[in-house]
GULUM-882709 format. One record per residue (C-alpha): residue number from 1; residue in one letter; x, y, z. Coordinates in steps of 0.001 Angstrom, whole numbers, plus 500000, padded with zeros to 6 digits. Example, Ala and Ser with C-alpha at 12.3 -4.5 7.8 and 13.67 -1.06 7.14 Angstrom:
BEGIN
i / aa / c1 / c2 / c3
1 / a / 512300 / 495500 / 507800
2 / s / 513670 / 498940 / 507140
// end
This chain:
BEGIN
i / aa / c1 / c2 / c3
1 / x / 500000 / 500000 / 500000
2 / x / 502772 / 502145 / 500681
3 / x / 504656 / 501941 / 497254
4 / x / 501659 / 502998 / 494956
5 / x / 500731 / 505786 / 497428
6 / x / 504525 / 506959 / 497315
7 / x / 504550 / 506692 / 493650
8 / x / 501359 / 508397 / 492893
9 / x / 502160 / 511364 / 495593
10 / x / 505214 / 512088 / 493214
11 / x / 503379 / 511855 / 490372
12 / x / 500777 / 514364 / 491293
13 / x / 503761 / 516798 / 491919
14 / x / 506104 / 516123 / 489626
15 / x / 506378 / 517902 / 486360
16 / x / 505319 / 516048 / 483658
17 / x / 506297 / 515887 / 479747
18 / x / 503390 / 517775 / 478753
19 / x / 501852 / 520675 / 481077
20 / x / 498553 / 520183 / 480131
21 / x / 498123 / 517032 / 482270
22 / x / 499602 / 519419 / 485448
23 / x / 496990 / 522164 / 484452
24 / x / 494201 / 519461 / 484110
25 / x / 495113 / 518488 / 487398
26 / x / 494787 / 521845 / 489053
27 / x / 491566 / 522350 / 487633
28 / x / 489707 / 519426 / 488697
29 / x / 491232 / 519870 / 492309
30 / x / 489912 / 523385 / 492223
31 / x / 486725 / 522102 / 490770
32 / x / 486237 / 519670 / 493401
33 / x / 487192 / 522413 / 496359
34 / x / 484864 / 525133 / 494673
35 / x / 482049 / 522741 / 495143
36 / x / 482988 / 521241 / 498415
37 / x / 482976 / 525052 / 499654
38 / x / 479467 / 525340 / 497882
39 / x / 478163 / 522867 / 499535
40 / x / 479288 / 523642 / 503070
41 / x / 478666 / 527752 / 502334
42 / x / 475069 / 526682 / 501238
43 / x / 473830 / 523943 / 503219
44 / x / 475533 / 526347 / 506489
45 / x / 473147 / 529192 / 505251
46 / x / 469662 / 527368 / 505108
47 / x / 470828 / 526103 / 508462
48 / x / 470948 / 529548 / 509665
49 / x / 467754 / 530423 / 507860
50 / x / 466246 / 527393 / 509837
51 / x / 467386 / 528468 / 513255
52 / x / 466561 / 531824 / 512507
53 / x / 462822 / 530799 / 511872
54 / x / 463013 / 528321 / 514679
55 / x / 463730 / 531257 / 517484
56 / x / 460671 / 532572 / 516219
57 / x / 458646 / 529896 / 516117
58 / x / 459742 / 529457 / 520118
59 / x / 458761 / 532658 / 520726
60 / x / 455191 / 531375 / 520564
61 / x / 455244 / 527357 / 520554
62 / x / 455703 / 525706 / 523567
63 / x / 458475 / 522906 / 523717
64 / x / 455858 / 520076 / 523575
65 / x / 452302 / 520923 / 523210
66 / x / 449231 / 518361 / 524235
67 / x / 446206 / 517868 / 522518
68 / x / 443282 / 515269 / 522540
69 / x / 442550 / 513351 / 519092
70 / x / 439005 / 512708 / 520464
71 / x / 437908 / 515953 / 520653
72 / x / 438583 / 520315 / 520602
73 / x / 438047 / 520355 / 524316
74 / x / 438984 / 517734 / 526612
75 / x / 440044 / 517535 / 530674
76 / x / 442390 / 515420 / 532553
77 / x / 441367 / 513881 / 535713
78 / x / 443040 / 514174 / 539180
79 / x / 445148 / 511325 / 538390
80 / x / 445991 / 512168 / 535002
81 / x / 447020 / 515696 / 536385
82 / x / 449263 / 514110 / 539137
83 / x / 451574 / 511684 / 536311
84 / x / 451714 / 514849 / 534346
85 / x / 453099 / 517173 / 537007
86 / x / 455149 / 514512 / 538971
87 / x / 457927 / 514483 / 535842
88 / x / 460725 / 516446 / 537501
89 / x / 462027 / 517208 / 534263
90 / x / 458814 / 519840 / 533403
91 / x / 459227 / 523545 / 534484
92 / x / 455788 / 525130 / 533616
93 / x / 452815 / 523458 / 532621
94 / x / 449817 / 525293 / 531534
95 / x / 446861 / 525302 / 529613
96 / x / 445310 / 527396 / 526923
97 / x / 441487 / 527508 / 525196
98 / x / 441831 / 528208 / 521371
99 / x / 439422 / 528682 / 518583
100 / x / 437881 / 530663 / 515737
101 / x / 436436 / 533909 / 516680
102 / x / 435110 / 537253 / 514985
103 / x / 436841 / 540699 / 515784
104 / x / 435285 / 544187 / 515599
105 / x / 437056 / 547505 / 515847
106 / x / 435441 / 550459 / 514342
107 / x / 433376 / 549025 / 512132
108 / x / 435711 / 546656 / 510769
109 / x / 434903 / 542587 / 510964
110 / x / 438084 / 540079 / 510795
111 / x / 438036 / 536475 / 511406
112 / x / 440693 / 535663 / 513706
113 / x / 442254 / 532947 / 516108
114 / x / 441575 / 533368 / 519684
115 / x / 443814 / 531993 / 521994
116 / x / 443354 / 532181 / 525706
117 / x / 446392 / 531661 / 528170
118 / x / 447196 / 531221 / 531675
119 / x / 448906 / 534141 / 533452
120 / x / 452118 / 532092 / 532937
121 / x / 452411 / 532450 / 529336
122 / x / 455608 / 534909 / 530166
123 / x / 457386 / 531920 / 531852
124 / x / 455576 / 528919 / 529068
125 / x / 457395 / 530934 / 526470
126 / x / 459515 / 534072 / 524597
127 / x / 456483 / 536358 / 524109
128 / x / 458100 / 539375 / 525341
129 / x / 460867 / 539197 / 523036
130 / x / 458308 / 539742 / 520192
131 / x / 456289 / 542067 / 521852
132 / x / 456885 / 545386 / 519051
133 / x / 454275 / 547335 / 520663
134 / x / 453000 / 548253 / 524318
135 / x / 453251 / 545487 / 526401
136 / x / 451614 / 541749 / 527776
137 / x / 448952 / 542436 / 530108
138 / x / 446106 / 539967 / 529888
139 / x / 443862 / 542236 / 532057
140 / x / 443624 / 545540 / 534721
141 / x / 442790 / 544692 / 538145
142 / x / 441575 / 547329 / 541056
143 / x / 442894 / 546837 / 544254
144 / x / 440548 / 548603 / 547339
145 / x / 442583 / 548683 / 549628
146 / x / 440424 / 545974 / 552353
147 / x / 442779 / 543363 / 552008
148 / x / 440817 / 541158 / 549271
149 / x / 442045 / 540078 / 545978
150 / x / 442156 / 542831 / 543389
151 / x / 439141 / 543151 / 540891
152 / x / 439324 / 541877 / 537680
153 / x / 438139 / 545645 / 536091
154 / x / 438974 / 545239 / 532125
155 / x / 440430 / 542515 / 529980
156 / x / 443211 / 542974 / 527946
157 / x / 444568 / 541405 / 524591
158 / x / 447518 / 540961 / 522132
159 / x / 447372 / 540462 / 519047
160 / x / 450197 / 540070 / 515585
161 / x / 450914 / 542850 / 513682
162 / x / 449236 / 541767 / 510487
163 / x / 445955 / 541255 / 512437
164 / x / 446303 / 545071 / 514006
165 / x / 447334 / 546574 / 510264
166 / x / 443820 / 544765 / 508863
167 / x / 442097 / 546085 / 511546
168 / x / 443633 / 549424 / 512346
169 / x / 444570 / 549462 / 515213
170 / x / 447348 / 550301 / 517644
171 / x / 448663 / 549159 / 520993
172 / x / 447966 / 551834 / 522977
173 / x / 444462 / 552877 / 521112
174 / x / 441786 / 554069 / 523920
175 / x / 438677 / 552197 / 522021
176 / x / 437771 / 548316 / 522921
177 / x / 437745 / 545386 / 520503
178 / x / 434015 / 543731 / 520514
179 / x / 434890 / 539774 / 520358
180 / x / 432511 / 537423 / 518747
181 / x / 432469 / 533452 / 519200
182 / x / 429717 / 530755 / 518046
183 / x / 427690 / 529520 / 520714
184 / x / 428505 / 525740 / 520643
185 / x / 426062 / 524239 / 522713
186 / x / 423035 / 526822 / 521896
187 / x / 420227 / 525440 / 518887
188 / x / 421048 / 528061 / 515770
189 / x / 418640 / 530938 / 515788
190 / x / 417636 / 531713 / 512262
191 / x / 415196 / 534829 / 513572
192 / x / 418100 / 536203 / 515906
193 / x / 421704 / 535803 / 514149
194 / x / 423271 / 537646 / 516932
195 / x / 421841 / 535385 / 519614
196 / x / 423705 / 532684 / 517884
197 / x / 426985 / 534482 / 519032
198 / x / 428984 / 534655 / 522505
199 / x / 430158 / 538342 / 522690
200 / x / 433004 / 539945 / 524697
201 / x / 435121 / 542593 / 524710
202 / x / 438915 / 543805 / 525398
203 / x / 441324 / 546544 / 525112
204 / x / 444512 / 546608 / 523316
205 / x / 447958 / 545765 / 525580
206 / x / 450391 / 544586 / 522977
207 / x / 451128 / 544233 / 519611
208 / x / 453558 / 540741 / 518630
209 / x / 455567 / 540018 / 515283
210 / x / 456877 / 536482 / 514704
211 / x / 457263 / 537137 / 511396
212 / x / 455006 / 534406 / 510020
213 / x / 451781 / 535056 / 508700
214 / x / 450006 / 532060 / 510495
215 / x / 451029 / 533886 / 513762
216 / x / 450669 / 537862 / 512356
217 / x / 448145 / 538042 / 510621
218 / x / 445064 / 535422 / 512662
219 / x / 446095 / 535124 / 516321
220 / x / 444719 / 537699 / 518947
221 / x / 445732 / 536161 / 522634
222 / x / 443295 / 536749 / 525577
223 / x / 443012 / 535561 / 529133
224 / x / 441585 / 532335 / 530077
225 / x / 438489 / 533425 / 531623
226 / x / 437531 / 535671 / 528533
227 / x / 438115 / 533053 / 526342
228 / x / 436149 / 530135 / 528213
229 / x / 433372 / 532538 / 528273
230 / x / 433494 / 532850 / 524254
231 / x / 433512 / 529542 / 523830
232 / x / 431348 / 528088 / 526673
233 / x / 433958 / 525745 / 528159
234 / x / 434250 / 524813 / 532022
235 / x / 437308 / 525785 / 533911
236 / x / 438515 / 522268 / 533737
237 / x / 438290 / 522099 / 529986
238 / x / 440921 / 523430 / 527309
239 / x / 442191 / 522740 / 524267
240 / x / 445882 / 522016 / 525105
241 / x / 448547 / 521798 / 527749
242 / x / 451500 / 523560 / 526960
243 / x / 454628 / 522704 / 529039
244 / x / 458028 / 524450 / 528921
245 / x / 460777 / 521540 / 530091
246 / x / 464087 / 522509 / 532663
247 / x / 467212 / 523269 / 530623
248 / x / 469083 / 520093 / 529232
249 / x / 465691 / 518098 / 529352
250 / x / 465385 / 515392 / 526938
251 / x / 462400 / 515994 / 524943
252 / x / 461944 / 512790 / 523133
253 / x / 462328 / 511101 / 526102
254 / x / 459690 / 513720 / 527930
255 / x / 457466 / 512741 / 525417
256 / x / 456992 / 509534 / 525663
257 / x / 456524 / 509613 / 529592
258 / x / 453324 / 512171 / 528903
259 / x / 452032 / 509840 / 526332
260 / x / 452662 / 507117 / 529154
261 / x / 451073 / 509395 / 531427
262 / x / 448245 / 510526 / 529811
263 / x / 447532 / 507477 / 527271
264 / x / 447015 / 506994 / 523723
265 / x / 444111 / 509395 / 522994
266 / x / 446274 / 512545 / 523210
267 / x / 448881 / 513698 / 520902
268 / x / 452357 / 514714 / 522363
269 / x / 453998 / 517178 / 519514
270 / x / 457590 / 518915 / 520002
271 / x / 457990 / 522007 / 518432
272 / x / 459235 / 520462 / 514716
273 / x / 456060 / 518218 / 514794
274 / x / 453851 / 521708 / 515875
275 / x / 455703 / 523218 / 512788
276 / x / 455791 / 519470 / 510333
277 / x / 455095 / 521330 / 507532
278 / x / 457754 / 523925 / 507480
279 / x / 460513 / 521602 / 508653
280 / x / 459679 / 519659 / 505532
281 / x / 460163 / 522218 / 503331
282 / x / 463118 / 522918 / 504648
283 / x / 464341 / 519644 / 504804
284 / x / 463366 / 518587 / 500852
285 / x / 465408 / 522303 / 500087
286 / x / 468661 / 520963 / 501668
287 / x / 468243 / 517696 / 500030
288 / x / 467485 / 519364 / 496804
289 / x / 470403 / 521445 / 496853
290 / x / 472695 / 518798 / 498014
291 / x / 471796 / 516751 / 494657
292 / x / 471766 / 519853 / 492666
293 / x / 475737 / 520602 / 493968
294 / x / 476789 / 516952 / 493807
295 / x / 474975 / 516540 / 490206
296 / x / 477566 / 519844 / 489729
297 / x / 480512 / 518161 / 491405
298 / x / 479988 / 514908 / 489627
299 / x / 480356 / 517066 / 486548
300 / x / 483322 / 518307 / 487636
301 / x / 484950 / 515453 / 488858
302 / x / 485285 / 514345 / 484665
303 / x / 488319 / 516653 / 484995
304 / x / 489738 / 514163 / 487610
305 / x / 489130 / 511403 / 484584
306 / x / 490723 / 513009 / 481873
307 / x / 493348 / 513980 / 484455
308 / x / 493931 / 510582 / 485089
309 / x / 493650 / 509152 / 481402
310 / x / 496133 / 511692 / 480049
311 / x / 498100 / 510461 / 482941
312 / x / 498115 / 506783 / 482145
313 / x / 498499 / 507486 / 478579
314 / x / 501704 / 509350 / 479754
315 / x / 503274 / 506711 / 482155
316 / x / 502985 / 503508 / 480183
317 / x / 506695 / 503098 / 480021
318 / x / 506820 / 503405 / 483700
319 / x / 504117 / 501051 / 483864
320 / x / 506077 / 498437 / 482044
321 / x / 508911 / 498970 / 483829
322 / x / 507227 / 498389 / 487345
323 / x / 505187 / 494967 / 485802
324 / x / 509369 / 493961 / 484991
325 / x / 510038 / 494834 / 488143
326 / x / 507402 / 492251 / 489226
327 / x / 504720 / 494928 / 490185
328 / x / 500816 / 493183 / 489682
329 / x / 498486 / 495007 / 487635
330 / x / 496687 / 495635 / 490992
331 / x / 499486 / 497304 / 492463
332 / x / 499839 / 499382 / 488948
333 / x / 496037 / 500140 / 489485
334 / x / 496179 / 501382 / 492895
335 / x / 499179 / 504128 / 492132
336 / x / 496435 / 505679 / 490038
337 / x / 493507 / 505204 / 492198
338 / x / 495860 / 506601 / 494404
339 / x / 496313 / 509602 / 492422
340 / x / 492291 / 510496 / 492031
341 / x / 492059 / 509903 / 495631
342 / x / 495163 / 512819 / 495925
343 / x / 493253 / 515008 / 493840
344 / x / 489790 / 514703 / 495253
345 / x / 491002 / 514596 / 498584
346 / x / 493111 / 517712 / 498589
347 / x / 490353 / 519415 / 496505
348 / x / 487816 / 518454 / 498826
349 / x / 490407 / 519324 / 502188
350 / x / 491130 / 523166 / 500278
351 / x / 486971 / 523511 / 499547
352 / x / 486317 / 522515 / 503045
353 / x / 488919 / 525429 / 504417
354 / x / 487731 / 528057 / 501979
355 / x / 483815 / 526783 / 502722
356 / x / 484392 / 527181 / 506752
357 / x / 486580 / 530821 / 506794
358 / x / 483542 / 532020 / 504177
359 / x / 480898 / 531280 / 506752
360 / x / 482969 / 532536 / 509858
361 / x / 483694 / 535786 / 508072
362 / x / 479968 / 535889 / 507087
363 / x / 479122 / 534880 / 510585
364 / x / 481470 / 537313 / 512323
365 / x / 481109 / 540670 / 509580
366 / x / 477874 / 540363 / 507641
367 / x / 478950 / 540783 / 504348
368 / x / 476432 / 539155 / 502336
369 / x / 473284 / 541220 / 503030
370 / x / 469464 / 540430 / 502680
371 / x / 468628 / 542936 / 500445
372 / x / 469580 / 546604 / 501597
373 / x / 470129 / 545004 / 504872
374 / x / 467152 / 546960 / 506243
375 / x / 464653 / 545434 / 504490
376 / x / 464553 / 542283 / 506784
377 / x / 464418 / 541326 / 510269
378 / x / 468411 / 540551 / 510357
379 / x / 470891 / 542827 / 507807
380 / x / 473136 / 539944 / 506515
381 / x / 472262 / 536029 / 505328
382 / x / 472468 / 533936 / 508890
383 / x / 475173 / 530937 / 508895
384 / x / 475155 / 527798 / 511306
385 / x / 477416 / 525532 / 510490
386 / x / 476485 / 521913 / 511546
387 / x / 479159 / 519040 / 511983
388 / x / 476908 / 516814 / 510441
389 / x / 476392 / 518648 / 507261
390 / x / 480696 / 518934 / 506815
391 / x / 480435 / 514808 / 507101
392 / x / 478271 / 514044 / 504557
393 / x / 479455 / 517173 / 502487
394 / x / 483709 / 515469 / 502789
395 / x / 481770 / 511620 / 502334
396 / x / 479959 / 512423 / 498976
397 / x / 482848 / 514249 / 497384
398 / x / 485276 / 511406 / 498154
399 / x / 482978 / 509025 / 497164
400 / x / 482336 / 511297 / 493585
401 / x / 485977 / 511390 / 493743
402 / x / 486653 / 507714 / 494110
403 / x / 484510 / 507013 / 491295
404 / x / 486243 / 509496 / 489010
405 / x / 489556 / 507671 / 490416
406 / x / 488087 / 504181 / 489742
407 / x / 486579 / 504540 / 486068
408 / x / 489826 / 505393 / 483775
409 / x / 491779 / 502764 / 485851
410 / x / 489360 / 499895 / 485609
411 / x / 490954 / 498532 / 482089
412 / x / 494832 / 499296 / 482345
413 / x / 494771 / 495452 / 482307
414 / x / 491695 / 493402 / 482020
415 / x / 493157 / 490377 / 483621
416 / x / 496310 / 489984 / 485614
417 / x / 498814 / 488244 / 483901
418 / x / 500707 / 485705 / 485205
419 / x / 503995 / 486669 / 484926
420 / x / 505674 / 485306 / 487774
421 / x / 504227 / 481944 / 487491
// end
């Protein structure tokens, strides 16, 4: 193994009788390291695209959200509740009453979601970090002064910043929202439409961007006694459980003690299973890309044959001389396997260099921008470079480049011959 590695190490370097074969050489290693830094510059940006959407998402999505397959509205019973809260590994639990609701503000009607939370949204997730407007405040209280609990005076809501642009509105606006939800154990009304309706009403607190639409532009969050009133639930009835797990939790294996907990009627979702859809995307756009660039490299990596064919072409003197010298064909093979592997592997080494200082000096300066780099919520294309991406990136160009090393080798000799016999 040694002697066709030594052999084809000199031969990569050494000057040869005609240049071209040296320049042919050059190229396809640069070929192979301009698409090895592709690769790694591209796959590291929708990575950072990813995690970029992903901090918003967890703005708003719990870490594992519970909901019952039987039905909108559900309750768990004592003993239900006492599995659920007796995982040590679960920091805040809490649940929430969600559902389709009408909203009117100065004459103007849009359908939105209403969400009601517990007064430990803050803690169940990021909300204040996408709070753009006023403030969250799920109601106004009035304190007497004789020592009892503080009134519950006026309720309070938030809403996304595509919902308050349709409806024209702002955070600190004086005027109350009239909320409208369908009555869903009353008989339908045909003389009395609006008796069909539960009504309420709130003022504005807060105005939230997550940047999506399904977030900015439907969901208005209220309190939970607002919201069971729209949408004539008990207090022991919701439509999920929300729980926000201690730091360095496992949440697969969180999961699967709820769904021990609670049985198999309810479904147990993380946040990529809240989100399926767009981690899909995401994930068919990497894979996409990745055969787009190695359908590119494999392209590329015909320099390494011709390379090698001009090569062999070249060295059939010295290849006689070594089969004199009692060298097998196999050993004559493997100098210029040898020599693809050379080129693809110092290709792929110098792409994988010039693909991580590209992302770090993206990372660390922002050079590529989005735009102006004002138009979007960050200046400059977001890079995360994952270890597992740089694996499979360096294991399909060597195994392109093996390929490119095996093909103009595989008939130096069809058959060994048996010279030594």
């Amino acid at each position: 193994m040694k002697l066709p590695l030594r052999i084809a190490w000199r031969y990569l370097f050494a000057k040869k009788r005609h240049n071209a074969i040296n320049i042919v050489s050059g190229v396809s290693a640069a070929g192979v390291g301009v698409v090895t830094a592709a690769l790694i510059c591209v796959l590291s940006v929708m990575n950072g695209l990813g995690s970029l959407v992903e901090q918003m998402f967890s703005a708003f999505d719990p870490q594992i959200k519970i909901t019952c397959t039987d039905s909108t509205y559900f309750s768990l019973s004592e003993s239900q509740w006492s599995k659920l809260l007796s995982i040590p590994e679960i920091d805040v639990c809490a649940t929430t009453t969600e559902g389709m609701a009408i909203i009117e503000y100065s004459g103007k009607q849009v359908p939105a979601t209403l969400k009601g939370v517990d007064s430990n949204f803050e803690q169940l997730t990021d909300i204040d970090s996408i709070i753009t407007d006023g403030s969250f405040i799920l109601a106004d209280y009035y304190d007497d002064g004789t020592g009892l609990p503080p009134k519950r005076v006026f309720e309070r809501c938030i809403m996304g910043t595509g919902l308050a642009h349709q409806l024209g509105i702002g955070a600190h606006f004086v005027g109350g929202l009239k909320i409208y939800a369908p009555k869903r154990t009353a008989h339908v009304n045909m003389l009395r439409p609006d008796k069909n309706f539960n009504t309420g009403s709130a003022f504005m607190a807060g105005i939230f961007a997550v940047n999506q639409v399904k977030y900015d532009d439907n969901f208005l969050i209220v309190s939970q006694p607002l919201a069971r009133q729209l949408f004539d639930t008990k207090e022991n009835q919701y439509s999920s459980i929300e729980i926000r797990l201690k730091d360095n939790a496992h949440v697969g294996k969180i999961k699967k003690q709820i769904k021990v907990a609670l049985g198999e009627s309810f479904l147990v979702k993380d946040r990529y299973e809240q989100q399926e859809d767009f981690y899909r995307i995401m994930q068919v756009e990497k894979l996409l890309t990745t055969i787009l660039l190695a359908f590119i490299l494999l392209i590329a990596s015909f320099n390494i044959i011709s390379s090698l064919s001009m090569l062999i072409i070249e060295k059939k003197d010295d290849m006689q001389i070594l089969s004199s010298l009692g060298a097998s064909n196999k050993i004559i093979r493997q100098i210029f396997i040898f020599e693809g592997w050379l080129i693809t592997i110092l290709g792929a080494l110098g792409g994988l260099v010039l693909g991580l200082a590209v992302c770090f000096a993206q990372k660390e300066f922002g050079w590529l921008k989005l735009g102006n780099g004002t138009d979007y919520i960050v200046s400059a294309y977001p890079v995360e470079i994952i270890p597992t991406d740089i694996v499979v990136v360096l294991f399909l160009v060597i195994a392109i480049g093996l390929f490119a090393a095996w093909y103009p080798t595989k008939n130096i000799f069809l058959k060994d011959e048996q010279t030594h016999s």
